[in-house]
Structures are given as structure tokens and as C-alpha cells.
Backbone atoms as SQL, in Angstrom:
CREATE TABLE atoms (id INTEGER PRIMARY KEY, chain TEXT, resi INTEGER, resn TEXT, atom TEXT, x REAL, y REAL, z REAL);
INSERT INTO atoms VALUES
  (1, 'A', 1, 'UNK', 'N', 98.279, 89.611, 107.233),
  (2, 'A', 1, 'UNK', 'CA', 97.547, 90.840, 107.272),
  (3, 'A', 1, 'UNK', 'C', 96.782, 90.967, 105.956),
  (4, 'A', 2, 'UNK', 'N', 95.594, 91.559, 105.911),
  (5, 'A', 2, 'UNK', 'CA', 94.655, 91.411, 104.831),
  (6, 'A', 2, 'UNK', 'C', 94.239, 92.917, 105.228),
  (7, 'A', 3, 'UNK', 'N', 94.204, 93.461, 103.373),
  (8, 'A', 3, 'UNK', 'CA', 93.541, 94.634, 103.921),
  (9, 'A', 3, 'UNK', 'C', 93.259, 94.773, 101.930),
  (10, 'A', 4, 'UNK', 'N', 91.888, 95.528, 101.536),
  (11, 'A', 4, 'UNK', 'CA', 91.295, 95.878, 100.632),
  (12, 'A', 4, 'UNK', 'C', 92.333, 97.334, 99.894),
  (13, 'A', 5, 'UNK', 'N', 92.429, 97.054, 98.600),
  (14, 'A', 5, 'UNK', 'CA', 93.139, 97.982, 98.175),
  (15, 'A', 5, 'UNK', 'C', 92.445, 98.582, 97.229),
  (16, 'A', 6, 'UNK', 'N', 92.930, 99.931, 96.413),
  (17, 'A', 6, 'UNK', 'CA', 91.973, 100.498, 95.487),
  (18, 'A', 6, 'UNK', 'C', 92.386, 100.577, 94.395),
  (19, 'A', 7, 'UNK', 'N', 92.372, 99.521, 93.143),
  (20, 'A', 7, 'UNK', 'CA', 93.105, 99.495, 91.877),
  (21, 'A', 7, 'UNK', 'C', 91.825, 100.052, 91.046),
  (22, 'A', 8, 'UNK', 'N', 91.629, 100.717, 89.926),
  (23, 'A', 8, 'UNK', 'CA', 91.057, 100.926, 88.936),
  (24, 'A', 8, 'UNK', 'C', 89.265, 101.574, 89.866),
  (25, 'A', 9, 'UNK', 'N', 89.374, 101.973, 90.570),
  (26, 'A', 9, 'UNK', 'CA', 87.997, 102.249, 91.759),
  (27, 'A', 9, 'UNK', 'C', 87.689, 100.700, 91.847),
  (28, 'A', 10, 'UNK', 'N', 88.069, 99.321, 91.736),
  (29, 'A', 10, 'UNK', 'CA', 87.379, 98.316, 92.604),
  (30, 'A', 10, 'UNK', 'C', 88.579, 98.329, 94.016),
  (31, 'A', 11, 'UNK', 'N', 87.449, 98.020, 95.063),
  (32, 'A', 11, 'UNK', 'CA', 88.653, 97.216, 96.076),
  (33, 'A', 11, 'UNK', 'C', 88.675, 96.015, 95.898),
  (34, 'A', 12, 'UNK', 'N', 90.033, 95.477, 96.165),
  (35, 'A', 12, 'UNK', 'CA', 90.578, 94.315, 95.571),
  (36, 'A', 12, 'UNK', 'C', 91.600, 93.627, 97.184),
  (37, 'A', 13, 'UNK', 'N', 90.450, 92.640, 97.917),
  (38, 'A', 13, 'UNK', 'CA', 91.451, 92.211, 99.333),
  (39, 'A', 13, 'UNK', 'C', 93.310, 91.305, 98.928),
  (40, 'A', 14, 'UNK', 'N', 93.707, 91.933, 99.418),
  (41, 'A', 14, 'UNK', 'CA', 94.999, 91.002, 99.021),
  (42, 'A', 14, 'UNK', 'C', 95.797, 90.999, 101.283),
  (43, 'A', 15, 'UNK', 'N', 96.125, 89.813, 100.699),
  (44, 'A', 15, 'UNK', 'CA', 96.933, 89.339, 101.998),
  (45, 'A', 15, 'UNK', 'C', 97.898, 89.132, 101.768),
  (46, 'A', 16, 'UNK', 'N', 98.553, 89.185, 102.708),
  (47, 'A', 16, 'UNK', 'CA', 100.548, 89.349, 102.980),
  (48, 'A', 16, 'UNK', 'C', 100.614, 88.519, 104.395),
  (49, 'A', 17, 'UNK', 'N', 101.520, 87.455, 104.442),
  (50, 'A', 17, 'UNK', 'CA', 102.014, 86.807, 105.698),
  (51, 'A', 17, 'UNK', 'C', 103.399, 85.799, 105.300),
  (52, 'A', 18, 'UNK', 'N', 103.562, 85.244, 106.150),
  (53, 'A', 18, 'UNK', 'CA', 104.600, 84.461, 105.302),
  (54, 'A', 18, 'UNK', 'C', 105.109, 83.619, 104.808),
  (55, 'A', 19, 'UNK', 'N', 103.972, 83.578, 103.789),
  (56, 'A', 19, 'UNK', 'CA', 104.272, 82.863, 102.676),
  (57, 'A', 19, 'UNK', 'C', 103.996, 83.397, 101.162),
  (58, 'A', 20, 'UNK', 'N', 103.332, 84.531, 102.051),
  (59, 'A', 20, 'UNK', 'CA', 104.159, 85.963, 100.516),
  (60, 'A', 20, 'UNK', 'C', 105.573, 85.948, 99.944),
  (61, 'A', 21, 'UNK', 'N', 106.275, 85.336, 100.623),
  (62, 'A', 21, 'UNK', 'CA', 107.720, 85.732, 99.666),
  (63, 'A', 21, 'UNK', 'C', 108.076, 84.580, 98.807),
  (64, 'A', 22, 'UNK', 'N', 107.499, 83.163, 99.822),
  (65, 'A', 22, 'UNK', 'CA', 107.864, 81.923, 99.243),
  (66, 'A', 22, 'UNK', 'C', 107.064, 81.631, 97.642),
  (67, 'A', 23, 'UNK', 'N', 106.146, 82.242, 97.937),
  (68, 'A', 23, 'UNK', 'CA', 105.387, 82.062, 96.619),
  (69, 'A', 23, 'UNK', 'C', 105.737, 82.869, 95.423),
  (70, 'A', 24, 'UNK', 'N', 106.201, 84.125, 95.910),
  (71, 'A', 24, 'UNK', 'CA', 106.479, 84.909, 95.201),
  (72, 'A', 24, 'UNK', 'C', 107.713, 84.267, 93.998),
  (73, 'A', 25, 'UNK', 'N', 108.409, 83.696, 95.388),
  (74, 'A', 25, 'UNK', 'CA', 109.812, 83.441, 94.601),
  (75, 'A', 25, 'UNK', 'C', 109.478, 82.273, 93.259),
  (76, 'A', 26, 'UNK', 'N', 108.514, 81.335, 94.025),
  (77, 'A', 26, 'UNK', 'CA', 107.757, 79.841, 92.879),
  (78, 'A', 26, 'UNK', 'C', 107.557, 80.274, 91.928),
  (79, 'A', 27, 'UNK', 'N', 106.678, 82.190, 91.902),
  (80, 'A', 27, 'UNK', 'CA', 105.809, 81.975, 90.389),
  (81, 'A', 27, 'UNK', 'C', 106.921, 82.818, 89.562),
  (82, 'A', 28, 'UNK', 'N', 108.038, 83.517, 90.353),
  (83, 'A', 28, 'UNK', 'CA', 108.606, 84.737, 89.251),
  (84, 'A', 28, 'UNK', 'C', 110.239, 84.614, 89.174),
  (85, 'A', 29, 'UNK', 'N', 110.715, 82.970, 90.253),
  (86, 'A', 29, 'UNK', 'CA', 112.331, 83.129, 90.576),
  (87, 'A', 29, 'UNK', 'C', 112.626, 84.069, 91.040),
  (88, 'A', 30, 'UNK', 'N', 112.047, 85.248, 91.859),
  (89, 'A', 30, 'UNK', 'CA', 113.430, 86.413, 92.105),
  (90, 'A', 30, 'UNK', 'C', 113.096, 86.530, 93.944),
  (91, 'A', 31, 'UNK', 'N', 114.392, 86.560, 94.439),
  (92, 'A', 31, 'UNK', 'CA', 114.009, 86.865, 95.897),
  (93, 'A', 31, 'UNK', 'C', 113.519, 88.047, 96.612),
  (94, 'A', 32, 'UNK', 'N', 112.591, 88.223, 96.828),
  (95, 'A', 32, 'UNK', 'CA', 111.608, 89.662, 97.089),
  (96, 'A', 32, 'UNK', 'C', 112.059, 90.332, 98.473),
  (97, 'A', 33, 'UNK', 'N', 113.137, 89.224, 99.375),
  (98, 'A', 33, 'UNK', 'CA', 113.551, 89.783, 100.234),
  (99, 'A', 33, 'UNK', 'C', 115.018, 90.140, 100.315),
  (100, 'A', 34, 'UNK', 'N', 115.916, 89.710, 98.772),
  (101, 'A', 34, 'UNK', 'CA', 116.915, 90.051, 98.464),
  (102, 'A', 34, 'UNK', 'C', 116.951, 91.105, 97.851),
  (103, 'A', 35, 'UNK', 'N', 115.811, 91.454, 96.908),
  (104, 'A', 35, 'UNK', 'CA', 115.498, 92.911, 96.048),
  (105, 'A', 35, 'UNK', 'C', 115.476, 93.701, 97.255),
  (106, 'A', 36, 'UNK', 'N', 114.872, 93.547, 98.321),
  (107, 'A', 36, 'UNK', 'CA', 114.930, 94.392, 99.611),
  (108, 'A', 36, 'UNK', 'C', 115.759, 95.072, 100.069),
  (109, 'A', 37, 'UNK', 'N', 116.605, 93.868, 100.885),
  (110, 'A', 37, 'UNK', 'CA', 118.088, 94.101, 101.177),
  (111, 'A', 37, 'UNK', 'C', 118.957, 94.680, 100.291),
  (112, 'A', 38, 'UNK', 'N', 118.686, 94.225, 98.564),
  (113, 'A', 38, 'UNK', 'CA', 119.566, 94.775, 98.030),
  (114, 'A', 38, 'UNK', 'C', 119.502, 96.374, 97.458),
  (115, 'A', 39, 'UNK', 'N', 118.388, 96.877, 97.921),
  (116, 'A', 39, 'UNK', 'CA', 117.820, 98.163, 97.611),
  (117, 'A', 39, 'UNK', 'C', 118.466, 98.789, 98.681),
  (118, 'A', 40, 'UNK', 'N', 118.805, 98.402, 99.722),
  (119, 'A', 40, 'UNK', 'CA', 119.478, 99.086, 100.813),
  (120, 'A', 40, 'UNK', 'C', 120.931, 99.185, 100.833),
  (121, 'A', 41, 'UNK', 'N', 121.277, 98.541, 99.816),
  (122, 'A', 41, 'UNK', 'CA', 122.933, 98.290, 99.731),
  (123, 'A', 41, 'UNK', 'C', 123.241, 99.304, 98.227),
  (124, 'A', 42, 'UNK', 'N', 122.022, 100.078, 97.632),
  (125, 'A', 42, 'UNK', 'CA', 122.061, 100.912, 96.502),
  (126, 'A', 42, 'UNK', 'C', 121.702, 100.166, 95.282),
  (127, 'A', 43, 'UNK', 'N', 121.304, 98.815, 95.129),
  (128, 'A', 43, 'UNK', 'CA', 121.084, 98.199, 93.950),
  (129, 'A', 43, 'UNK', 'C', 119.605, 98.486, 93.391),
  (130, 'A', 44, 'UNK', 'N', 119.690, 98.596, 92.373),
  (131, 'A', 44, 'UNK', 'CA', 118.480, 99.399, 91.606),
  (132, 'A', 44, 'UNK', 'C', 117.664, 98.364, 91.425),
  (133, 'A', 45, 'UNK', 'N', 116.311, 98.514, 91.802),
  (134, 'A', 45, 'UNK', 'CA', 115.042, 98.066, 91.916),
  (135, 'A', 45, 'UNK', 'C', 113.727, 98.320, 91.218),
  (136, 'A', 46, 'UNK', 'N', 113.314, 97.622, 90.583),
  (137, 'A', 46, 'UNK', 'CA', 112.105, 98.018, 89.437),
  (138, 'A', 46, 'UNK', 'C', 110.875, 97.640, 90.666),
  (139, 'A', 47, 'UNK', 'N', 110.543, 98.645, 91.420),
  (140, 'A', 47, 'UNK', 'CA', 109.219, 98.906, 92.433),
  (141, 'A', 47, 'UNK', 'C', 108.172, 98.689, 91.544),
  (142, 'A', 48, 'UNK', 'N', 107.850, 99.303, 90.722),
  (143, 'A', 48, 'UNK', 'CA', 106.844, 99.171, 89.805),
  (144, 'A', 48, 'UNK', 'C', 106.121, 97.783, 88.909),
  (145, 'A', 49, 'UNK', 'N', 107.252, 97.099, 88.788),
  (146, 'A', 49, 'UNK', 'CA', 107.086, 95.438, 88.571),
  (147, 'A', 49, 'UNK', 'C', 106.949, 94.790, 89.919),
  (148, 'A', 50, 'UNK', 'N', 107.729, 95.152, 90.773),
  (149, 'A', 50, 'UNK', 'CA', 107.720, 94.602, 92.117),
  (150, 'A', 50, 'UNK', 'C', 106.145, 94.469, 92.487),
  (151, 'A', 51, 'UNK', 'N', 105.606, 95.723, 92.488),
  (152, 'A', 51, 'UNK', 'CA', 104.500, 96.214, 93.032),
  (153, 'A', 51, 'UNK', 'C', 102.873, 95.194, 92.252),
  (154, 'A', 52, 'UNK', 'N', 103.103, 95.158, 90.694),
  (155, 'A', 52, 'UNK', 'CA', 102.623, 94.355, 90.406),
  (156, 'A', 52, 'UNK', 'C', 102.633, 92.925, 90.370),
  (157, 'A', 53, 'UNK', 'N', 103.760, 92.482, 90.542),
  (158, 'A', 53, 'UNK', 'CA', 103.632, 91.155, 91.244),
  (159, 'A', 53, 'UNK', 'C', 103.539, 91.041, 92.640),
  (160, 'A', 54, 'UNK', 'N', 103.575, 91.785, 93.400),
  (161, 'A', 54, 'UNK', 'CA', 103.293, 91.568, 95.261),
  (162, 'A', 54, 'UNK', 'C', 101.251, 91.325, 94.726),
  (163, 'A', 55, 'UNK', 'N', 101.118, 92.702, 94.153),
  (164, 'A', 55, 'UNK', 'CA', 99.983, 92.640, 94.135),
  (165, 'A', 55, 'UNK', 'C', 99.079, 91.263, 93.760),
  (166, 'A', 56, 'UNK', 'N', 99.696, 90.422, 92.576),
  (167, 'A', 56, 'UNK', 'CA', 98.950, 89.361, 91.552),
  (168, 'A', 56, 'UNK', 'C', 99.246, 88.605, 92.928),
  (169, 'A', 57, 'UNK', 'N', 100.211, 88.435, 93.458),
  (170, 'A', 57, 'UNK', 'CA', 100.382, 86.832, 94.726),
  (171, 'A', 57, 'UNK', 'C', 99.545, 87.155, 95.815),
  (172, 'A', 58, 'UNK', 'N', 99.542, 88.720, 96.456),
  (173, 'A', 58, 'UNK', 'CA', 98.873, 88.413, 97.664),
  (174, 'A', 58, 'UNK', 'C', 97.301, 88.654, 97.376),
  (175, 'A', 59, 'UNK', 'N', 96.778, 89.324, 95.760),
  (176, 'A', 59, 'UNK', 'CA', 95.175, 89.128, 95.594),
  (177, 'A', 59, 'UNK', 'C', 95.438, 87.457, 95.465),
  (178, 'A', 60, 'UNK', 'N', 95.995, 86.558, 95.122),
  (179, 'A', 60, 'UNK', 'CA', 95.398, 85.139, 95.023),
  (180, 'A', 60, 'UNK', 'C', 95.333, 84.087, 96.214),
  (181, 'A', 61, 'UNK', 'N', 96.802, 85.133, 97.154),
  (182, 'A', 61, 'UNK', 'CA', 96.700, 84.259, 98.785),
  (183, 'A', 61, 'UNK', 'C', 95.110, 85.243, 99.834),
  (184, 'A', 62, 'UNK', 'N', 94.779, 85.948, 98.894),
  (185, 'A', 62, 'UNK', 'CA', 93.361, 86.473, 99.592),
  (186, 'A', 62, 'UNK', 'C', 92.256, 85.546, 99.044),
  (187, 'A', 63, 'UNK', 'N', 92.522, 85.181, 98.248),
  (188, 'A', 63, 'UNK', 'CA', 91.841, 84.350, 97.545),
  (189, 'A', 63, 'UNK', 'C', 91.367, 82.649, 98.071),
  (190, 'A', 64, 'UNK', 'N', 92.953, 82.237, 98.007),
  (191, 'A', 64, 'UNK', 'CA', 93.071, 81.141, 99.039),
  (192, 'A', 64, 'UNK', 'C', 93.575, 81.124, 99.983),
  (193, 'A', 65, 'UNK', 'N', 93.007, 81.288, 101.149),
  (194, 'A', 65, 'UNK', 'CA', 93.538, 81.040, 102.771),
  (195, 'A', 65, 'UNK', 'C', 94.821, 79.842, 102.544),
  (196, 'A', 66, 'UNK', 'N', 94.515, 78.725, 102.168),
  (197, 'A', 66, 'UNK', 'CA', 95.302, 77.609, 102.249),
  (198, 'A', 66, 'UNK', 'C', 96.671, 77.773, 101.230),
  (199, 'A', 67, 'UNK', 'N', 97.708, 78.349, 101.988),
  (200, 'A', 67, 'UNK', 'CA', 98.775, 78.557, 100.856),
  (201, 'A', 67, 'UNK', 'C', 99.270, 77.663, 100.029),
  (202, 'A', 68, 'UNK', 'N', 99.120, 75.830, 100.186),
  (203, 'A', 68, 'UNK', 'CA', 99.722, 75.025, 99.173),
  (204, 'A', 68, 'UNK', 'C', 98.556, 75.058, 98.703),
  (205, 'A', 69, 'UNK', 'N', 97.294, 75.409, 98.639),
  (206, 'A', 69, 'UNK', 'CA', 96.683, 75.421, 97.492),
  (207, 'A', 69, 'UNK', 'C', 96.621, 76.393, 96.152),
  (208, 'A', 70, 'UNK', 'N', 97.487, 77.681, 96.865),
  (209, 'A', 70, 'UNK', 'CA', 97.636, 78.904, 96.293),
  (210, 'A', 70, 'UNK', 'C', 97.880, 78.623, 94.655),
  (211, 'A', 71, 'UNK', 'N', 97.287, 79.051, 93.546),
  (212, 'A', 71, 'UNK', 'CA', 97.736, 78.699, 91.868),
  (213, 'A', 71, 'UNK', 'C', 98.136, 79.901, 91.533),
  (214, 'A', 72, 'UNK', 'N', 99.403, 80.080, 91.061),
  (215, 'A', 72, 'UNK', 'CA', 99.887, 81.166, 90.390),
  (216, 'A', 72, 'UNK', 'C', 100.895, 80.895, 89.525),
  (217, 'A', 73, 'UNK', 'N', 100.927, 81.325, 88.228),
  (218, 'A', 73, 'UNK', 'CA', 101.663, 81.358, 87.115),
  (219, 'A', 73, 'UNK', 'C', 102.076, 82.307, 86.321),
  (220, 'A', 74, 'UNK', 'N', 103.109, 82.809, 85.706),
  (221, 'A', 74, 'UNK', 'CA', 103.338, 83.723, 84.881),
  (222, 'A', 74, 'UNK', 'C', 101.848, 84.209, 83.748),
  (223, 'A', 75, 'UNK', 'N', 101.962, 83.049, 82.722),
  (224, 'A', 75, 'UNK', 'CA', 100.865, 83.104, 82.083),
  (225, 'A', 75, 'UNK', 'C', 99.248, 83.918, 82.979),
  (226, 'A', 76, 'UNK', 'N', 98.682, 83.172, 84.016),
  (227, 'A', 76, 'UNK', 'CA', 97.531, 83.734, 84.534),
  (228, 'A', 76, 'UNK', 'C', 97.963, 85.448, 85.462),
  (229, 'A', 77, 'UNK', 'N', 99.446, 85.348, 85.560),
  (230, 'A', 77, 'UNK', 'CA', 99.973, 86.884, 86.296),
  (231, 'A', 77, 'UNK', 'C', 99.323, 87.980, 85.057),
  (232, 'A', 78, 'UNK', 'N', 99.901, 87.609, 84.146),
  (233, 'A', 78, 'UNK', 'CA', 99.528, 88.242, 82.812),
  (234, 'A', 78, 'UNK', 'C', 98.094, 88.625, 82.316),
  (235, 'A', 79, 'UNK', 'N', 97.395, 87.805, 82.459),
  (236, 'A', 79, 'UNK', 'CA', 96.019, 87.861, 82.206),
  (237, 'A', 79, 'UNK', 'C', 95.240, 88.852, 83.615),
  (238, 'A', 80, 'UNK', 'N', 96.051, 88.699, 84.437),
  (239, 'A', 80, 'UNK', 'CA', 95.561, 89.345, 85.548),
  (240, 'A', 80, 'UNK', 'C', 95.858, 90.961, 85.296),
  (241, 'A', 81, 'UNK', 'N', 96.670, 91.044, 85.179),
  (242, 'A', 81, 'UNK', 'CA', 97.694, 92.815, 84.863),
  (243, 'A', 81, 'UNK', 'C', 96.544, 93.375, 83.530),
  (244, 'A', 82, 'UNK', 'N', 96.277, 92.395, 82.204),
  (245, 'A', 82, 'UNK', 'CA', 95.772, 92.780, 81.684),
  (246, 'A', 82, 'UNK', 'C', 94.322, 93.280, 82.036),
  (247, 'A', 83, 'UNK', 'N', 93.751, 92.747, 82.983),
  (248, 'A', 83, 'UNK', 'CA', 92.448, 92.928, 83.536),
  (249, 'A', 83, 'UNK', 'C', 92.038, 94.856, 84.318),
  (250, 'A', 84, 'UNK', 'N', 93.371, 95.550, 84.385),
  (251, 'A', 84, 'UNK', 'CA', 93.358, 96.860, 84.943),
  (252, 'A', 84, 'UNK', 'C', 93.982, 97.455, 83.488),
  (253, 'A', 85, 'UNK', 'N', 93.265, 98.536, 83.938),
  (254, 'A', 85, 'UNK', 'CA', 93.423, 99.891, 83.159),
  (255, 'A', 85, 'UNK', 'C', 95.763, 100.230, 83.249),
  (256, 'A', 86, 'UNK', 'N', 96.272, 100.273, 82.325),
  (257, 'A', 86, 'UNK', 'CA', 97.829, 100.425, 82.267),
  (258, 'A', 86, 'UNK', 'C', 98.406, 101.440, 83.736),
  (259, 'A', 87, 'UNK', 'N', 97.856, 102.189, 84.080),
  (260, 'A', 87, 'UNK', 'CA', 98.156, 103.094, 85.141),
  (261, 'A', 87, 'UNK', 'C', 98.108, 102.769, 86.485),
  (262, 'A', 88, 'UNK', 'N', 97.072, 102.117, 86.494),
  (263, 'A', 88, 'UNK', 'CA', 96.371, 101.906, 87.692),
  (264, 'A', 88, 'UNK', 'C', 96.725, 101.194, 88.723),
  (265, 'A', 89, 'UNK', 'N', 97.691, 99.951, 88.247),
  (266, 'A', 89, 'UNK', 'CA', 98.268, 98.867, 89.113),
  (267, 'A', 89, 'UNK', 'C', 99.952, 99.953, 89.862),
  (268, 'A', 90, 'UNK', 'N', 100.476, 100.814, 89.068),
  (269, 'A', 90, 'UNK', 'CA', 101.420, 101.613, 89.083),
  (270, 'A', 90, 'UNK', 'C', 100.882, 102.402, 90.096),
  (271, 'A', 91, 'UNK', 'N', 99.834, 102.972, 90.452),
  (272, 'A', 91, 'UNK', 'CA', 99.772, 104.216, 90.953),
  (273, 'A', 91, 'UNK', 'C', 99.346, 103.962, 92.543),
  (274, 'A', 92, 'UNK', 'N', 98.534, 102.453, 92.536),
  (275, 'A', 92, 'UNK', 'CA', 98.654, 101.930, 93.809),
  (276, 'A', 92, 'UNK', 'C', 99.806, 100.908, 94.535),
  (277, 'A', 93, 'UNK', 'N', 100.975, 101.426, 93.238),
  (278, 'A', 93, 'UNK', 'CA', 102.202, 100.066, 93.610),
  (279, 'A', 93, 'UNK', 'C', 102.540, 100.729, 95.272),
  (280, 'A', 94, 'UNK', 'N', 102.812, 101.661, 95.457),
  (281, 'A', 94, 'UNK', 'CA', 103.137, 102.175, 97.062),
  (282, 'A', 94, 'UNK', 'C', 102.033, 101.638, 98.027),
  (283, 'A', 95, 'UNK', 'N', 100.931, 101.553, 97.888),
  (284, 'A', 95, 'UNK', 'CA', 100.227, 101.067, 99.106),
  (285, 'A', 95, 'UNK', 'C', 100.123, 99.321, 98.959),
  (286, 'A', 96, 'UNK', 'N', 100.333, 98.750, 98.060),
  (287, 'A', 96, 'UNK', 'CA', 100.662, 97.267, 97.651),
  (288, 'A', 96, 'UNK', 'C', 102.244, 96.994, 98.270),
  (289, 'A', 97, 'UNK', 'N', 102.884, 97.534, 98.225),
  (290, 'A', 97, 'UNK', 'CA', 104.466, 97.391, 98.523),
  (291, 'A', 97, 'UNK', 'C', 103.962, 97.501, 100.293),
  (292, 'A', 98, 'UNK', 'N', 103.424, 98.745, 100.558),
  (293, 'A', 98, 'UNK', 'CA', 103.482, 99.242, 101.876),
  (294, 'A', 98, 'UNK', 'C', 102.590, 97.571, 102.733),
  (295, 'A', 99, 'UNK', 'N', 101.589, 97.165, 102.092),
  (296, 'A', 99, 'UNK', 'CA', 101.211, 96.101, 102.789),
  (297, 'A', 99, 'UNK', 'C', 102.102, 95.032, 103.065),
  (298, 'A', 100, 'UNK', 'N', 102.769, 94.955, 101.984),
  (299, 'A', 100, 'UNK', 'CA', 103.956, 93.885, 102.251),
  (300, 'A', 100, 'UNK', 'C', 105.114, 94.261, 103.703),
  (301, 'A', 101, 'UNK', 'N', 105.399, 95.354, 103.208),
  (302, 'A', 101, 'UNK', 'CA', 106.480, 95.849, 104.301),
  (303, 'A', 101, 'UNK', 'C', 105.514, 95.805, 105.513),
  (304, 'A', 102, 'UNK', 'N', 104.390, 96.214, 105.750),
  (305, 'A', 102, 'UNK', 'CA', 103.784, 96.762, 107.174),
  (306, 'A', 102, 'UNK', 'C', 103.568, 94.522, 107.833),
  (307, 'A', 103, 'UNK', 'N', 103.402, 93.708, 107.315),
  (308, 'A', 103, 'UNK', 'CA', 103.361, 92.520, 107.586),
  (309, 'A', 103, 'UNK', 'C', 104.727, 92.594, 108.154),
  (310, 'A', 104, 'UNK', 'N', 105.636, 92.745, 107.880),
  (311, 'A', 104, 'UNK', 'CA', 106.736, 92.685, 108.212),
  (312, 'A', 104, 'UNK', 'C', 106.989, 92.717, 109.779),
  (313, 'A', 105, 'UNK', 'N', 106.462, 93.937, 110.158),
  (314, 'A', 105, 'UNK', 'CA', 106.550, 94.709, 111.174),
  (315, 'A', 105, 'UNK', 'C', 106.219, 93.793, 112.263),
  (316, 'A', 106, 'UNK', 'N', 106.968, 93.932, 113.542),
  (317, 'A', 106, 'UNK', 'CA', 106.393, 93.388, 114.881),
  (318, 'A', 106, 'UNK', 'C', 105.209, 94.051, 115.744),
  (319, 'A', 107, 'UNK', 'N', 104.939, 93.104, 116.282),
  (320, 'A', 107, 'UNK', 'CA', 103.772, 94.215, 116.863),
  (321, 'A', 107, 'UNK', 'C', 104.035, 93.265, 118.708),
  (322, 'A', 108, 'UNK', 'N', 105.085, 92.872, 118.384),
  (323, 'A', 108, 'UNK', 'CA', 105.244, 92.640, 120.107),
  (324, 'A', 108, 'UNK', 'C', 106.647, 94.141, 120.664),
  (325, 'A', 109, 'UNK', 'N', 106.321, 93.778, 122.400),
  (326, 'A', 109, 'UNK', 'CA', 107.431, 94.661, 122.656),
  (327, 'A', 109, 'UNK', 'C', 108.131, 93.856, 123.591),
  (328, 'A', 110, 'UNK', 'N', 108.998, 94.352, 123.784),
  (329, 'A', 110, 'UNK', 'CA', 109.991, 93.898, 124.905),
  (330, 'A', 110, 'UNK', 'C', 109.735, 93.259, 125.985),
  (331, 'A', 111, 'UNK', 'N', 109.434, 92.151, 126.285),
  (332, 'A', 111, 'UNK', 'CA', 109.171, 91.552, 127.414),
  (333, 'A', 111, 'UNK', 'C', 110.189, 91.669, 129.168),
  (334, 'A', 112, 'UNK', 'N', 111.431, 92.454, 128.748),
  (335, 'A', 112, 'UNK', 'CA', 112.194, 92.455, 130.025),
  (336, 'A', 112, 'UNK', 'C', 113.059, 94.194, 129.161),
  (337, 'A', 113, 'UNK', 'N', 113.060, 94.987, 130.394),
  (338, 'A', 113, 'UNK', 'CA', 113.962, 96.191, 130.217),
  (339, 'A', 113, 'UNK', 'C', 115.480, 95.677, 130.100),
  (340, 'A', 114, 'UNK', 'N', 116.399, 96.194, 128.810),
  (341, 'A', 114, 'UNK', 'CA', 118.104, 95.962, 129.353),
  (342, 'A', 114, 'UNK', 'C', 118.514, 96.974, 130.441),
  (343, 'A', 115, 'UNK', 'N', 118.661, 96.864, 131.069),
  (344, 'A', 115, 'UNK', 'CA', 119.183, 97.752, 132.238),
  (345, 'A', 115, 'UNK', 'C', 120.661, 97.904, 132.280),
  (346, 'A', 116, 'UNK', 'N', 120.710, 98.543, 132.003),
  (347, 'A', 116, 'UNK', 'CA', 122.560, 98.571, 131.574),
  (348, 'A', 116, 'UNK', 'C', 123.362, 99.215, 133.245),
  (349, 'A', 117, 'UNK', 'N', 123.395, 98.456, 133.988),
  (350, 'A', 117, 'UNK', 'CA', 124.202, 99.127, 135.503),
  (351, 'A', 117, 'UNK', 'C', 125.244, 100.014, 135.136);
């Protein structure tokens, strides 16, 4: 899923599918779908870092369609964050997170009713 977001007044396309998490995990070690789960089990979660790194991986998989070509590194994450105004990546971390989660989502339905006799 690809959709234009609004950091600093530019829109900025970032994509989410799946190989958002795998990459995620390459450039930063942490499991983005264990921070998940583990947010649901009460374990405390820095959204706000989260949010800026969903953001740096899926602007660069918008970038490159071809995910093993995808380049991402701590060092260039950095240079990237520095490129927005301090607030700004923070204040759109909810609709950056929300793209991630809404990929998530199915968009098929039930192919047969359970009919419970």
C-alpha cells in the first residue's frame, strides 16, 4: 500500500507491504512485529522512534519498488531525520504508524458461512 504523507508541508510517498518489517529489522535489529505484540502484552513502546523509522524504510521502499534493491542504513536514517524540521516527523508519527498497521489489514471476506447447526 502506498499512500503520500504530510511531513514538514512536503508530501512524501512511502509504501508498506511485506517487506516492511524484514527490512526494518536489517537496518535497526528490532522486531517491529514483536514491539507490536509486545505493546499488547503492556510492554512499553517508544511510537515516536518507531514512527520515524517506519517512516525512513517505507519513504525508501517508495523509492525502490524492487525490495533487494532497497539501501538503508543507520548512518543515511540519520541524515534523513535530519532533513525535517525536529517536530514534524513526531507529529505525523500516527498517520506513518497507521499506514503500516492499515497494510496489515485484510481486505478479503469469507468465502463460505460457518453455519453452526
Amino acid at each position: 500500500m502506498t499512500r503520500d504523507i504530510i511531513v514538514s508541508g512536503e508530501s512524501i510517498p512511502m509504501r508498506a507491504d511485506g517487506a516492511t518489517a524484514f527490512l526494518y529489522r536489517q537496518c535497526f535489529g528490532e522486531d517491529i512485529i514483536k514491539m507490536f505484540t509486545g505493546a499488547a502484552d503492556g510492554a512499553d513502546i517508544d511510537t515516536d522512534s518507531m514512527g520515524k523509522k517506519l517512516a525512513y524504510v517505507m519513504t525508501r521502499q517508495a523509492e525502490q519498488p524492487d525490495p533487494t534493491k532497497v539501501k538503508l542504513s543507520f548512518s543515511d536514517f540519520l541524515l534523513w531525520v535530519c532533513s525535517f524540521d525536529p517536530l514534524d516527523l513526531s507529529v505525523a508519527g500516527e498517520e506513518i504508524i497507521g499506514l503500516y498497521i492499515d497494510n496489515k489489514k485484510t481486505e478479503s471476506s469469507a468465502k463460505k458461512k460457518n453455519d453452526p447447526a
